[in-house]
C-alpha positions as CSV (number, residue, x, y, z in Angstrom):
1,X,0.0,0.0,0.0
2,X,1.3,3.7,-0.5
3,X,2.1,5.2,2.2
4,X,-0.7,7.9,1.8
5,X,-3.1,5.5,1.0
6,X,-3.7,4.3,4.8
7,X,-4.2,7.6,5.9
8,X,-6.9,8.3,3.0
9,X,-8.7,5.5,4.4
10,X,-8.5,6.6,7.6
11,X,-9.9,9.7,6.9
12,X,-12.8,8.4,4.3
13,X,-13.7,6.1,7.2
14,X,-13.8,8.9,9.9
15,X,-15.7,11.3,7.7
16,X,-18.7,8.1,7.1
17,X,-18.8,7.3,11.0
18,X,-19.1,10.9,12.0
19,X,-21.7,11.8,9.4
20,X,-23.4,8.4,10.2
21,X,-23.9,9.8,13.5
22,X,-24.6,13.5,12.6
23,X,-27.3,12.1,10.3
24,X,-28.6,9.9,13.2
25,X,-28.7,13.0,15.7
26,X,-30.6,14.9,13.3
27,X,-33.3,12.6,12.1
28,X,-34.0,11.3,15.8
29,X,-34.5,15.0,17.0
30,X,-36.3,15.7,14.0
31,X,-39.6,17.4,14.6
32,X,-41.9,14.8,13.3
33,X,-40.5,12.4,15.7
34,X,-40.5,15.1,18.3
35,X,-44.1,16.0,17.8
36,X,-46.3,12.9,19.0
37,X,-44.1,12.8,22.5
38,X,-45.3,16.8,22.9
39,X,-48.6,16.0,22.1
40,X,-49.0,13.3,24.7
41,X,-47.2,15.3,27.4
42,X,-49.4,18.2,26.7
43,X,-52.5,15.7,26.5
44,X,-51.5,14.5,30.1
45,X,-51.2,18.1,31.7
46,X,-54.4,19.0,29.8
47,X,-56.7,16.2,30.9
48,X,-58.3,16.3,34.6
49,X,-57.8,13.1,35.9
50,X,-54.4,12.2,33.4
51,X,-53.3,8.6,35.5
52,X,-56.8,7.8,34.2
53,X,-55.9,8.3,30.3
54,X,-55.5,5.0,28.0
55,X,-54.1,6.2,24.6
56,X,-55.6,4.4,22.2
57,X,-54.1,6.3,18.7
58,X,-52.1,8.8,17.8
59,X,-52.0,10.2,14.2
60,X,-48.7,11.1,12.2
61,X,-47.6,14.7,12.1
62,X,-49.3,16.7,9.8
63,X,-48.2,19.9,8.3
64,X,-50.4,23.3,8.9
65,X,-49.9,26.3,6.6
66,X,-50.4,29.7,8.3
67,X,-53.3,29.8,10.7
68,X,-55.9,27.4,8.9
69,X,-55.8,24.2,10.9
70,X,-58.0,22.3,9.9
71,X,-59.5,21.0,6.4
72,X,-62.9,20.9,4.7
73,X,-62.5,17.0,5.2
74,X,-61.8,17.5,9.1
75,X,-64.4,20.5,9.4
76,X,-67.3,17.8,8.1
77,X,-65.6,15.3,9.9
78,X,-66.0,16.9,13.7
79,X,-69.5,18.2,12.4
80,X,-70.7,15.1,12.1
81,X,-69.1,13.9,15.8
82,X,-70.6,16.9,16.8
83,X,-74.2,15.8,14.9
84,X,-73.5,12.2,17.0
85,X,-73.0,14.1,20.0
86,X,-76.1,16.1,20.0
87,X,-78.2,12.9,19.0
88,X,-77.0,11.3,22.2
89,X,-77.8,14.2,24.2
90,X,-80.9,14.7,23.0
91,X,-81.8,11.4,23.3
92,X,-80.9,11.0,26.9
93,X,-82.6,14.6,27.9
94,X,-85.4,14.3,25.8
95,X,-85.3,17.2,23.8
96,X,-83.6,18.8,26.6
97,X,-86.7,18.9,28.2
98,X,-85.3,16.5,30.9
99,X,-82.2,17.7,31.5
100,X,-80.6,16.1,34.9
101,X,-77.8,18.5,36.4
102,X,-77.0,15.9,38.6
103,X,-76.3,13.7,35.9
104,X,-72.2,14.7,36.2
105,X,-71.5,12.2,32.8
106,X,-74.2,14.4,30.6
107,X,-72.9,17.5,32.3
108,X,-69.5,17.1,31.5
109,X,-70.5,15.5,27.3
110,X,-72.2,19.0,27.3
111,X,-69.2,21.0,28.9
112,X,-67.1,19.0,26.1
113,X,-69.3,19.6,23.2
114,X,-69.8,23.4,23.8
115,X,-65.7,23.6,23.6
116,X,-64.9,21.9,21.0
117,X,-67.8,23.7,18.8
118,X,-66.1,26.7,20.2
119,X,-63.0,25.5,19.1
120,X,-64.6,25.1,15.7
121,X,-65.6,28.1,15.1
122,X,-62.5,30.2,15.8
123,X,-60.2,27.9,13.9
124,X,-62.8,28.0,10.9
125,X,-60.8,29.7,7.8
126,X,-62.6,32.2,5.8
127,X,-60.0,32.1,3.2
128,X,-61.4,32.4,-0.5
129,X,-60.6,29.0,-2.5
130,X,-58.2,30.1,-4.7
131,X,-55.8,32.1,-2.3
132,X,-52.3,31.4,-2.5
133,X,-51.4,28.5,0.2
134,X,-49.8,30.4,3.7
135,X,-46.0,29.2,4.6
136,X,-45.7,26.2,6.7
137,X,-46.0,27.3,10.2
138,X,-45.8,23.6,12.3
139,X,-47.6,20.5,13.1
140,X,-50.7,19.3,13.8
141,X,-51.1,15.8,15.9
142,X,-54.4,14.2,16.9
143,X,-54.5,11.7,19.9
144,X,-57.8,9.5,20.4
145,X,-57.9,8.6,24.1
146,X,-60.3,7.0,26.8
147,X,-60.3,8.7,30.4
148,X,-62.3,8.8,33.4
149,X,-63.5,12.5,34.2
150,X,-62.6,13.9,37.9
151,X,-66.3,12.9,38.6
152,X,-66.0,9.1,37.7
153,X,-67.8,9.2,35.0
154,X,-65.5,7.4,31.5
155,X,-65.5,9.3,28.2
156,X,-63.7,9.1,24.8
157,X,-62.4,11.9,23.4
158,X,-60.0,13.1,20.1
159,X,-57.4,16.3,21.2
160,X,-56.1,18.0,18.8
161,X,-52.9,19.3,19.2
162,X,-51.3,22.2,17.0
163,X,-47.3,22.5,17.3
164,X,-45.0,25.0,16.4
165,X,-42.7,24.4,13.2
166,X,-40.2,23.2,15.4
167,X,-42.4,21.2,17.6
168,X,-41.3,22.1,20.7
169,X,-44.3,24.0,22.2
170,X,-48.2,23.4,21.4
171,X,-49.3,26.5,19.6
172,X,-52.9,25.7,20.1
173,X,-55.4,22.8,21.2
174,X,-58.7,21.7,21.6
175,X,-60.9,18.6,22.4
176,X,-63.3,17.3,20.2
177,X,-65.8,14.0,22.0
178,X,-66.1,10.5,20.2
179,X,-69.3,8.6,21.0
């Protein structure tokens, strides 16, 4: 071998096993990795009673672009959870015309549903159709969960979770019921 030719390989073999491990430092702190572990953290300092919590799914990162969270295909999609929702009550209250405030479960569906149409309504984008599409501005992750209110009483819910671009921080969130 020539004498330089040792010290090339030496070097060519350095320069792999440090960018191996640069490229493995970068894609496991990558914020798409990043962003399910803050959305479960947040969902436990979120939820009342969080040792109750059984995760049941948590979606892949999506992207948002400006302010506009949500799609038309997740807009009908929680309208017609929220449709569900209302059926239920409505079906347990008779036409609200029975409504139990002692009934802490109802109570709290109610408490839940009045949120998240909150929720709905100030994350609504008015944009026109054809506007040009905002810069990417971070992540959205959903988590689907089952829990047990401070009260006793079990619900299912789906928490939305909105993340910055770098996912380190939730940006915004909000709780949607699943019957």
């Amino acid at each position: 071998m020539k004498p330089g030719a040792k010290l090339a390989m030496l070097l060519g073999g350095a320069v792999v096993v440090w960018g191996l491990i640069a490229l493995g430092l970068w894609w496991g702190n990558s914020p798409v990795r990043r962003a399910p572990e803050v959305a479960k953290t947040a969902l436990y300092a979120s939820v009342d009673n969080p040792e109750s919590v059984n995760v049941i799914a948590v979606s892949r990162p999506d992207s948002v672009f400006g302010r506009n969270y949500i799609d038309n295909d997740e807009k009908m999609a929680i309208a017609n959870a929220m449709i569900r929702v209302n059926e239920k009550v409505m079906k347990r209250t008779d036409g609200l015309r029975n409504l139990d405030f002692e009934d802490s479960a109802m109570t709290e569906l109610l408490n839940r549903q009045m949120s998240a149409m909150s929720a709905l309504r100030s994350l609504v984008g008015y944009d026109a159709p054809d506007a040009p599409q905002k810069p990417f501005s971070g992540w959205k992750v959903k988590i689907e969960y089952e829990a047990v209110s401070e009260s006793g009483s079990p619900y299912r819910s789906e928490y939305w979770f909105i993340l910055d671009r770098d996912a380190h921080c939730v940006v915004n969130s909000f709780e949607i019921p699943v019957i």
